[in-house]
N, C-alpha and C positions, 0 to 999 in steps of 0.2 A: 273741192280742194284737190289740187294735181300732186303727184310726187315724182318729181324730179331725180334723174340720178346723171346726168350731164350739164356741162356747161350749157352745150346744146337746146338741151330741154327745155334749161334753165328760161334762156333767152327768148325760143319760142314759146313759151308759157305764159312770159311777160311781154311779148308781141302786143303793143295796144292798150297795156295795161294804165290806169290813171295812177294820175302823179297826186301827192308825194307815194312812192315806191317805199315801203319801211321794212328793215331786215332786224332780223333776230337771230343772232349766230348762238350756237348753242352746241353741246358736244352730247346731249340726251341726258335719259335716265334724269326728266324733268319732275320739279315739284313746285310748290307755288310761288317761289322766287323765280322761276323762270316764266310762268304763268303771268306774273304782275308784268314784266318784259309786254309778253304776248299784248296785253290788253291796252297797256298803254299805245302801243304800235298801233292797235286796232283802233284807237281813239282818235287817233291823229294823222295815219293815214288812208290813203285807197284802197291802196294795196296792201298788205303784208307776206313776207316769205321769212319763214323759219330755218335755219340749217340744223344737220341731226348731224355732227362729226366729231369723231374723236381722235384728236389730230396728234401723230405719233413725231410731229416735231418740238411738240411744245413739253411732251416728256424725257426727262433726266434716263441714262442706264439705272437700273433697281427700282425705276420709279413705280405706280399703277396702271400706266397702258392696259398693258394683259389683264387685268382684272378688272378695270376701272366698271363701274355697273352699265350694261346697257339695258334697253327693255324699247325695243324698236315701235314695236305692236300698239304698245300704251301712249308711247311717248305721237303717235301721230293722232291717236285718238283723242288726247288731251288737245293738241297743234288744233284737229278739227276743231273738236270744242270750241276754242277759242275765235276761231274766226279766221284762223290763218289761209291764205289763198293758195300758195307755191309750198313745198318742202322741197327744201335741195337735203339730196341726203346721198352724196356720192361714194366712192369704197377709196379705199388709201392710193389704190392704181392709178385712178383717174384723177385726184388730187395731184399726186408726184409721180408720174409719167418717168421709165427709165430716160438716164438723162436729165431730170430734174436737177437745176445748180442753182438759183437763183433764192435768196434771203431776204429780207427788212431789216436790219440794224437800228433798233430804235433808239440806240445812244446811252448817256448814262443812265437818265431815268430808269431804264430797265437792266442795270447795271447793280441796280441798291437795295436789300430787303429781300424779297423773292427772287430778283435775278440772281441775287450774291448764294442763295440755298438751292436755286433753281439755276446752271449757268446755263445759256442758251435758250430759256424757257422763252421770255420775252420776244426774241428774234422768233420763236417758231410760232407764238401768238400773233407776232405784226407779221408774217409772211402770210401765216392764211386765212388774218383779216383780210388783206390787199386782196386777197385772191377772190374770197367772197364778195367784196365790195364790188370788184370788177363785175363777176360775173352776173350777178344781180342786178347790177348798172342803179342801186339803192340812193332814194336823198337820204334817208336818215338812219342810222342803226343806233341800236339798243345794246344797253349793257348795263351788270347789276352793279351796286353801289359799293358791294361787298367785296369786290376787285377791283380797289379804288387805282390802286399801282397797275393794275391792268389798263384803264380805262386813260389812266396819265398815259401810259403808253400809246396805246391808240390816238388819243386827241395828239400827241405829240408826232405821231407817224399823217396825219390827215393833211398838220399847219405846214409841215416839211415838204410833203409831196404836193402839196397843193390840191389835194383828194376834194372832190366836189359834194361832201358829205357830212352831214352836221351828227354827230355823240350826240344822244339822250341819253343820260345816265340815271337809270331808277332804284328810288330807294330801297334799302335792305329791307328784306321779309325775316320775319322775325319768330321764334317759337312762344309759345307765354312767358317762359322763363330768360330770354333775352337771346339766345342760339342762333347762332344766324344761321336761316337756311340754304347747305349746303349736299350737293349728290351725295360726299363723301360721309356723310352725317351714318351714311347707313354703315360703315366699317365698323364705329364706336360699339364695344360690350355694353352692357346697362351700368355698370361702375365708371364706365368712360362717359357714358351719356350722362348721367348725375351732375359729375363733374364740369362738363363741360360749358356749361354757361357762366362759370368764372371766368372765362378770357372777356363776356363781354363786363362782366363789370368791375374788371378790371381796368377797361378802358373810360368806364363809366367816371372812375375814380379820377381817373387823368381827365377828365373831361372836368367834373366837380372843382378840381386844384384849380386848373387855369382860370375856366371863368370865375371861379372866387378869388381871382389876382393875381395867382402863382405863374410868376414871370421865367422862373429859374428851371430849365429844362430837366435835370436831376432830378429837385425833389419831386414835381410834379408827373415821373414815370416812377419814382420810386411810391408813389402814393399807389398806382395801380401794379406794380408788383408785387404788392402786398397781398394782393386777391390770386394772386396765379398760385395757388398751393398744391402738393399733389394728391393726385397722381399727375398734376398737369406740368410740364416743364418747358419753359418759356423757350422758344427760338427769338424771338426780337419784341420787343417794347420801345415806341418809341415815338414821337410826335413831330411830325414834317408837316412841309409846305405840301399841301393839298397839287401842284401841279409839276412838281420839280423832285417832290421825295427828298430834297435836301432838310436837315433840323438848322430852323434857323436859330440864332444865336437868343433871342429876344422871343418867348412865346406868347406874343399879338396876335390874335386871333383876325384871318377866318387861320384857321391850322386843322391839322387831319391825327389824330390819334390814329397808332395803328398798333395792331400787335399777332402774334401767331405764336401756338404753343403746340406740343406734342402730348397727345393722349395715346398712349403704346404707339404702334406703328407707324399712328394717325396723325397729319399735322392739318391742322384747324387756323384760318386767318379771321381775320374780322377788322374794321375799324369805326370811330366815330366825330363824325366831322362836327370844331368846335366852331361854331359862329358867331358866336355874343361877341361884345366885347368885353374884355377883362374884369372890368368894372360891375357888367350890370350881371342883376337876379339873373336867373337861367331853369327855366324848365329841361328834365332827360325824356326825351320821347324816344320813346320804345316802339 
């Protein structure tokens, strides 16, 4: 496994490399939801390259930047593990070079939800997507299921630019108790970690309404706020188009439950994609 720290590298490292080329962008301080990314890539392509960045556009003023966890050391030793070929893992200099002016706008989609708590988040996720996608010259990249309004964004930055590169979006990794696994998990006290897997069955409950009929956007988010009790206090609930983040009027499934709540300083997303249709039984896979 090579470790890259230039586009340069990047490029000759991937000199001759077999196709499909599959990327896995990652910001570190990996656990097994990013691990399932990795394996999946390994299954399916030649190549794989991983990125190790924590990209200081896609955070808010106040945000975690400065703190956000890293663990360099582990985090390539797991990458080996897995099979990865390349790590790009360059410093913020070389990423935004004095002079650096240029953006992604990824439009409303990244407008709604996280972009509305996060302003600017989305634009600094689609700029150094592009930037990775380029410099890896990747067919496919990876992303977890658990950043579904991320991944909206992405696939909506790829159909726009006419980007030569197909989203794999893999599914949420999960704790026993339903916890989506996230870096951030590790901030949580143990009263915050308790708590915390009521956001997912919260959504559970939105998930239960619809497919058992519940056409009426209301009561069937009001059924999973019922679960959000504290110490947990909700930032958003709510049930959208899986590609657009618009809620549409009528909840006809496939639809995307989504929700994000705060545990102290902490804010936790999650969501659960409703596929049945309205009508039929419905198994919850966890």
């Amino acid at each position: 496994m090579q470790i890259t720290r230039t586009p340069a590298e990047v490029r000759d490292a991937l000199r001759g490399a077999g196709r499909p080329v599959g990327l896995v962008p990652t910001m570190g301080a990996l656990h097994a939801g990013h691990l399932a990314l990795v394996a999946q890539a390994r299954a399916e392509c030649r190549t794989v390259v991983a990125s190790l960045f924590v990209n200081p556009l896609q955070f808010g003023p106040g945000e975690d930047f400065d703190r956000y966890p890293r663990a360099f050391e582990s985090d390539v030793a797991a990458l080996e593990a897995g099979g990865v070929d390349v790590v790009y893992a360059p410093d913020v200099g070389t990423m935004y070079p004095p002079g650096f002016a240029t953006s992604v706008d990824p439009g409303d989609v990244g407008e709604r939800y996280e972009g509305s708590l996060r302003p600017g988040h989305f634009r600094g996720v689609a700029t150094v997507c592009v930037k990775l996608f380029a410099t890896a010259g990747c067919d496919r990249a990876y992303f977890g299921a658990k950043d579904a309004q991320q991944a909206a964004v992405i696939q909506r930055v790829i159909e726009d630019l006419n980007l030569p590169v197909e989203l794999i979006v893999v599914p949420t990794v999960r704790e026993p108790d339903g916890l989506a696994l996230s870096s951030r998990n590790v901030y949580l006290d143990v009263e915050q970690r308790a708590a915390a897997p009521a956001l997912h069955r919260a959504l559970d409950a939105v998930m239960r309404a619809v497919t058992h009929g519940e056409t009426d956007r209301d009561r069937a988010v009001a059924a999973g706020r019922a679960e959000l009790t504290v110490p947990l206090h909700e930032a958003y609930l709510d049930v959208v188009d899986p590609q657009t983040f618009v809620s549409p009027e009528r909840l006809d499934a496939p639809v995307l439950a989504i929700a994000s709540a705060w545990l102290g300083p902490t804010r936790l997303i999650d969501n659960v994609p409703i596929e049945a249709p309205a009508h039929a039984p419905h198994e919850i896979v966890r």
